[in-house]
N, C-alpha and C positions, 0 to 999 in steps of 0.2 A: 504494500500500500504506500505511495506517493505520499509527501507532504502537499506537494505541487495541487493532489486531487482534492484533497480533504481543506486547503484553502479557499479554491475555488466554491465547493461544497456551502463552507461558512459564507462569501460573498455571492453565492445565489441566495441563499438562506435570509442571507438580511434584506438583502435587496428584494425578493422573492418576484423576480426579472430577469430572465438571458440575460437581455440588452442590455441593461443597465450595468449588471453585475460584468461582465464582457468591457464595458466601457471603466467600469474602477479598476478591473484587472489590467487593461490597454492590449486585451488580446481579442480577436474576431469569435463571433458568438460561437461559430460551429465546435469552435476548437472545447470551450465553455462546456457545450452540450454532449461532446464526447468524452471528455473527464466525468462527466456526472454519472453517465452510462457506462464506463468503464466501470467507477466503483460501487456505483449502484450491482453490477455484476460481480464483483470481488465479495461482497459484503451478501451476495443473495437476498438482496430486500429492495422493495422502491423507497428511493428517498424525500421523490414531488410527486405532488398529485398536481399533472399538465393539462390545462384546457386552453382551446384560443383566447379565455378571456384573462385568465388568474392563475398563479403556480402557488402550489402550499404544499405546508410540509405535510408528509407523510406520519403516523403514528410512529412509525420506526425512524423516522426523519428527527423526529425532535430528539427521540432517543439517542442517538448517535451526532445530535448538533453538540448536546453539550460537553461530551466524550472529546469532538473534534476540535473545539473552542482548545479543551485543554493540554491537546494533544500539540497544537500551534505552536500556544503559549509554552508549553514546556520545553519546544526546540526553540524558541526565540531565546529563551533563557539557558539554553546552552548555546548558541549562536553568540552570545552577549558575552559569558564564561571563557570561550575560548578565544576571543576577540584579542590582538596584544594591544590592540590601539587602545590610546588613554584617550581619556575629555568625551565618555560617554556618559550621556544618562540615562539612566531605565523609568521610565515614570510607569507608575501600575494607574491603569483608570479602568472603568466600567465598558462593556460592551454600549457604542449606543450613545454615549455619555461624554461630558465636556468638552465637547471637540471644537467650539466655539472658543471656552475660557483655555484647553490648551494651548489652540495657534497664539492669542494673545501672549500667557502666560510664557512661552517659548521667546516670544521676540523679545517682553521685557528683558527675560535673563540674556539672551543674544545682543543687547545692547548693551549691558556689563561686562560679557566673556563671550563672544564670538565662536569663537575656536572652540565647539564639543558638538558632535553628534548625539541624537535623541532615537532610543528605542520606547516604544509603548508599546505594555505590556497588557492585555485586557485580560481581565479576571474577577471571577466573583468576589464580593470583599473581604469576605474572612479567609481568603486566599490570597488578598492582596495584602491584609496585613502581614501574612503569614512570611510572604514572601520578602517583605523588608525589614522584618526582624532578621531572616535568614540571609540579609545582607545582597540577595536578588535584585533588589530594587535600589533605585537612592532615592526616591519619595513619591507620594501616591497622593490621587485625591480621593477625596470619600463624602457624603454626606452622614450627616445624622450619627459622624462618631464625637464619642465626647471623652470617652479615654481609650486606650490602649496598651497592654503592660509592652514594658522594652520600649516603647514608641510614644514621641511626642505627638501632643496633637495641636494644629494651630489653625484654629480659628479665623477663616479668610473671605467668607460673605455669605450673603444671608439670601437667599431664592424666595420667593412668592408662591405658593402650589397655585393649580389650576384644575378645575375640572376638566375635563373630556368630551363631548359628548358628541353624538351624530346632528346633524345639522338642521335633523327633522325631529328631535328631542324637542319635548313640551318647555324646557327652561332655553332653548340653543338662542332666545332671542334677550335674556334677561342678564341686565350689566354685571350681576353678581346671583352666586346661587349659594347655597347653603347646603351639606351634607345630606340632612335631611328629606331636603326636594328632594336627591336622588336616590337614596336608601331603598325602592321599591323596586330599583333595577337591577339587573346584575353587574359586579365592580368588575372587571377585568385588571387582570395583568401578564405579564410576560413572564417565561420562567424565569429572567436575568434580571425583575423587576426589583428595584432600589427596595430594598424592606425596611428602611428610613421612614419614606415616603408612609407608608401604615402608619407607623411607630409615630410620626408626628401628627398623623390624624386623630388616633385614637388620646395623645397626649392632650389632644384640643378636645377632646369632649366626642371625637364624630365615631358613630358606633359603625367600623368600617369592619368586612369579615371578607378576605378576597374570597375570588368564586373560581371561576375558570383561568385558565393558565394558558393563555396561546404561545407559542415559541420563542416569537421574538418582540421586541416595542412595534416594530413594522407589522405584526400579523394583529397588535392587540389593537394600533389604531382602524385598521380595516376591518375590522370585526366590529369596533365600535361606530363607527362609520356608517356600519351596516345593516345597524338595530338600535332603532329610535327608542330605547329601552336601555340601554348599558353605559357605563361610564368609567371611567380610568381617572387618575389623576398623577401630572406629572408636573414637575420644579419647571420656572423659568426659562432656564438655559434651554430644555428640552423641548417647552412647547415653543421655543423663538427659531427651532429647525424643521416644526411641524411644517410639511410640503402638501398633507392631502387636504382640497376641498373641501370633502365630506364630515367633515369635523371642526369643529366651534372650541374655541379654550376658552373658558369664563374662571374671574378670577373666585375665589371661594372665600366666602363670607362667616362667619367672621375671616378677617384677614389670619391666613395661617403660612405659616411659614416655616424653613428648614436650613438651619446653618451646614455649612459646606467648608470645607478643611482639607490642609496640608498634613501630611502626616509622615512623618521625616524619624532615621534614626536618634536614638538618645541623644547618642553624643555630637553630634553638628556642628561645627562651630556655630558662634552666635551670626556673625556678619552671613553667613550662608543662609540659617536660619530667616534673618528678617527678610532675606533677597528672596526668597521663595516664598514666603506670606504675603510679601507686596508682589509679587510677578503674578501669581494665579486670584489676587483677591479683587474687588472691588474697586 
């Protein structure tokens, strides 16, 4: 089995589009569609379920995303290991997730020290801490952490949640909604979904209990999209990438919100230290 295949695999996955996914790899679709079939036959199972209009993952598809996620990520982190070049950084972030505050956050430090290459490393969080204790990483983002043994946590902006909904949703028209309007529908999330995001609902009073689990944030806003009944709720940064139509962000009333953090080894110097809470914050 290919790394090559099981890449590809992930960026159909997210994308859940030949075309697209063909176009973030910079390779022509067919090539795309024969890697999927290749190990879609290695593996004897389908991975998408293919029609003209929509690609989704397969039951055994999701099963095998998250295997694949970590299969990546664990040769990137030997890739990085065997590396002799100095002035790299590993940053650990979320599938899906701060890709906005990263570019920023990159230029800031690049305007301090130019000269270092940037690996990201996507990983679940309690495998992203894990990983820069274990000295894999040299800092990570996170939301909704507030400590960490072995690891500093620093405090570096503060997100807004937002509801979700489809655009033919009974609230999709109202400047603010409240938990409770939507409590009668079903909450969606993605298996890779921020468990912050809960964690700060429920800390606000909102009786949230997730329900179904689509694969990725891409499969849960199309499903929501797609039932004037369900609703998701995601940070700022997240819905400021939202690209589908079909879906309305309303901000959540009461205002609730979700601090977002740098999360760096103990010992850091301090001058490193502030450079990285001012590069990724606010």
């Amino acid at each position: 089995m290919e790394l090559r295949a099981l890449r590809y695999f992930v960026t159909v996955a997210d994308e859940l589009h030949f075309g697209r996914a063909a176009d973030r790899l910079h390779i022509a679709q067919p090539a795309v569609s024969r890697q999927i079939a290749r190990l879609e036959r290695e593996l004897g199972v389908r991975l998408f379920d293919r029609s003209p209009r929509r690609v989704r993952l397969t039951v055994a598809g999701l099963r095998v995303l998250d295997a694949a996620r970590a299969a990546l990520a664990a040769a990137d982190r030997v890739r990085v290991a065997a590396s002799p070049r100095v002035g790299v950084m590993r940053i650990g972030t979320g599938t899906g997730q701060f890709a906005a505050r990263l570019e920023r956050g990159i230029d800031a430090l690049r305007e301090q020290a130019p000269a270092f290459d940037v690996v990201l490393v996507d990983l679940p969080l309690p495998a992203r801490l894990n990983a820069l204790r274990q000295g894999e990483l040299d800092l990570a983002l996170a939301r909704g952490v507030r400590a960490a043994p072995g690891l500093r946590v620093l405090p570096a902006w503060t997100e807004a949640l937002f509801a979700v909904v489809s655009v033919r949703h009974a609230v999709a028209g109202h400047p603010a909604v409240g938990v409770a309007e939507l409590a009668g529908g079903p909450f969606r999330t993605a298996q890779d979904h921020d468990p912050s995001v809960v964690t700060a609902l429920r800390e606000a009073g909102a009786p949230v209990r997730p329900g179904h689990r689509a694969g990725t944030a891409g499969d849960t806003i199309i499903e929501v999209g797609s039932d004037p009944r369900s609703w998701t709720v995601l940070p700022a940064d997240q819905v400021a990438e939202l690209r589908s139509t079909r879906v309305r962000a309303i901000p959540l009333e009461p205002r609730t919100t979700i601090t977002g953090s740098v999360v760096i080894p103990d010992d850091l110097p301090s001058p490193c230290t502030a450079a990285h809470q001012a590069a990724f914050g606010d």
